[in-house]
N, C-alpha and C positions, 0 to 999 in steps of 0.2 A: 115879084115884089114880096117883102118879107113881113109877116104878121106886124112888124113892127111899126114896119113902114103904112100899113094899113091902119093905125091906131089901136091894135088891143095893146095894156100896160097891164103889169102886175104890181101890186102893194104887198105888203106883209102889215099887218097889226096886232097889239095885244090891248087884251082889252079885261081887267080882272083876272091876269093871270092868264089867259086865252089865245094862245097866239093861231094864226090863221092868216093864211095866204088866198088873196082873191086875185082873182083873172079878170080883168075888166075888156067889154068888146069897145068898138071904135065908139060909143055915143057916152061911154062911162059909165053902164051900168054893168055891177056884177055878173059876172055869167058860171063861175066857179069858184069854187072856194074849199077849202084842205085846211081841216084844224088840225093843228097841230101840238105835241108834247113840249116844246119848247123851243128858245130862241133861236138854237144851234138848228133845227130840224127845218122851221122855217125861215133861216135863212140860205139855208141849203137848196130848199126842193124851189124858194121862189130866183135863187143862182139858174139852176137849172131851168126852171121856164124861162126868165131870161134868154137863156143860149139860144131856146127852140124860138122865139118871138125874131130872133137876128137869121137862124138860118133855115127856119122852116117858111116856107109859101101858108099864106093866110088859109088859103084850105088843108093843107096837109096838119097845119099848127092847131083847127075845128077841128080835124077827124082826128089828131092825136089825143086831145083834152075834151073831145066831147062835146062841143059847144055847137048851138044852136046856131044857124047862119044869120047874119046878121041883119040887121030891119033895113030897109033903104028907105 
């Protein structure tokens, strides 16, 4: 089963000029997050977690980005 399919999503926001991209796990709260220089940057790097959420397994997608396992 695919991260995705597990529930983590990612967002992109800008906030003052700020952009950043956050990783949310399956209950929606933040678990990661990547500021970034600009719109082109994060729309780029949250393209790419995209891909890994469709064809990484929920644990390989934690041990790629670091995240903490998820609460049950």
């Amino acid at each position: 089963m695919s991260a995705a399919e597990q529930g983590y999503d990612v967002k992109v926001s800008v906030a003052d000029e700020h952009w950043r991209v956050l990783i949310h796990d399956p209950r929606g709260e933040a678990v990661a997050e990547r500021v970034c220089r600009d719109a082109a940057e994060a729309r780029t790097f949250a393209s790419t977690v995209r891909q890994h959420l469709y064809w990484l397994s929920a644990a390989k997608f934690r041990e790629y980005y670091r995240l903490p396992e998820p609460v049950q």
